[in-house]
Structures are given as structure tokens and as C-alpha cells.
C-alpha positions in Angstrom: 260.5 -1.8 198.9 257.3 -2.6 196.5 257.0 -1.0 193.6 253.7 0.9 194.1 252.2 4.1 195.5 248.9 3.6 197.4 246.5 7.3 197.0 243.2 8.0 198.1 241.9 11.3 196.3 238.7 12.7 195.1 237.2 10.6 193.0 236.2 12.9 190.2 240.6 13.3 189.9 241.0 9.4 189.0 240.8 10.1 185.0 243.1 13.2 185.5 245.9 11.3 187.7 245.7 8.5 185.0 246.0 11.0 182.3 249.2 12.8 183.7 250.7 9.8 184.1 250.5 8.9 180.8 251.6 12.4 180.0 255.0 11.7 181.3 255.1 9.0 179.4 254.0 6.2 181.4 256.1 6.7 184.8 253.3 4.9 186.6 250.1 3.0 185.6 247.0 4.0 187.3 244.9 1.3 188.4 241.3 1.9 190.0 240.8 0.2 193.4 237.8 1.8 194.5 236.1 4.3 192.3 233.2 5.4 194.5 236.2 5.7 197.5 238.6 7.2 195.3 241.5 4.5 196.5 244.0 4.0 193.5 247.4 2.7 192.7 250.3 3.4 191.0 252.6 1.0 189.7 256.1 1.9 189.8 259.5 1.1 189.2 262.6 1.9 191.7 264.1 4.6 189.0 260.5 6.1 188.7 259.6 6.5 192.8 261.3 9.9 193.1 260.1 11.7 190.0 256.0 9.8 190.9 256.3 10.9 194.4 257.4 14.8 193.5 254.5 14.6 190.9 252.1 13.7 193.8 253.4 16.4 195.5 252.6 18.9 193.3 249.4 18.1 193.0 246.4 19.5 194.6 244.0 16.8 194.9 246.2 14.3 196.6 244.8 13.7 199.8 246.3 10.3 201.4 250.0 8.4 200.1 251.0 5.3 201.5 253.8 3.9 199.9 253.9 -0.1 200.5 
């Protein structure tokens, strides 16, 4: 299991997924693949994955999760 969350959402959501992220104090670091696609990652660890992934869920602008 790798310790990252794949996402494609809108693009215009990139800054607000990075800033809840850091909101729960740094669960998972955001990193831009492709800004104009809207392709980002989020580096995990294995005691974070759970509490990311139900974040992600509860959000409204995730569109596409592949977890590697």
C-alpha cells in the first residue's frame, strides 16, 4: 500500500483542498500535479488513510480517487 491519494477535481478547489488539509493539521500534503487538469496528490501516512479518505468523502468537489 503507497502512501498517497491520487484526485482529480475542479481546478478552482485545489487551494481549498490544500487549505483543509492544513486545517486538520497537516493529515496530508497537497501537491499540484496538474493545475489546468485539476490532478493532485495527497501524501499520506498509513494512520492518516482512513480519516483523508472520509474527508474526501465529505466533500463536494471530489470528482475522481485512485488510491495507489
Amino acid at each position: 500500500m503507497r502512501n498517497r491519494i491520487c484526485l482529480k477535481i475542479p481546478k478552482k478547489e485545489i487551494t481549498y483542498l490544500t487549505k483543509i488539509m492544513e486545517g486538520y493539521d497537516n493529515l496530508g500534503v497537497v501537491s499540484t500535479i496538474d493545475p489546468k487538469e485539476g490532478l493532485v496528490m495527497i501524501h499520506i501516512t498509513p494512520d492518516t488513510r482512513d480519516t483523508v479518505r472520509e474527508i474526501l468523502h465529505h466533500l463536494p468537489f471530489v470528482t475522481d480517487i485512485n488510491e495507489d
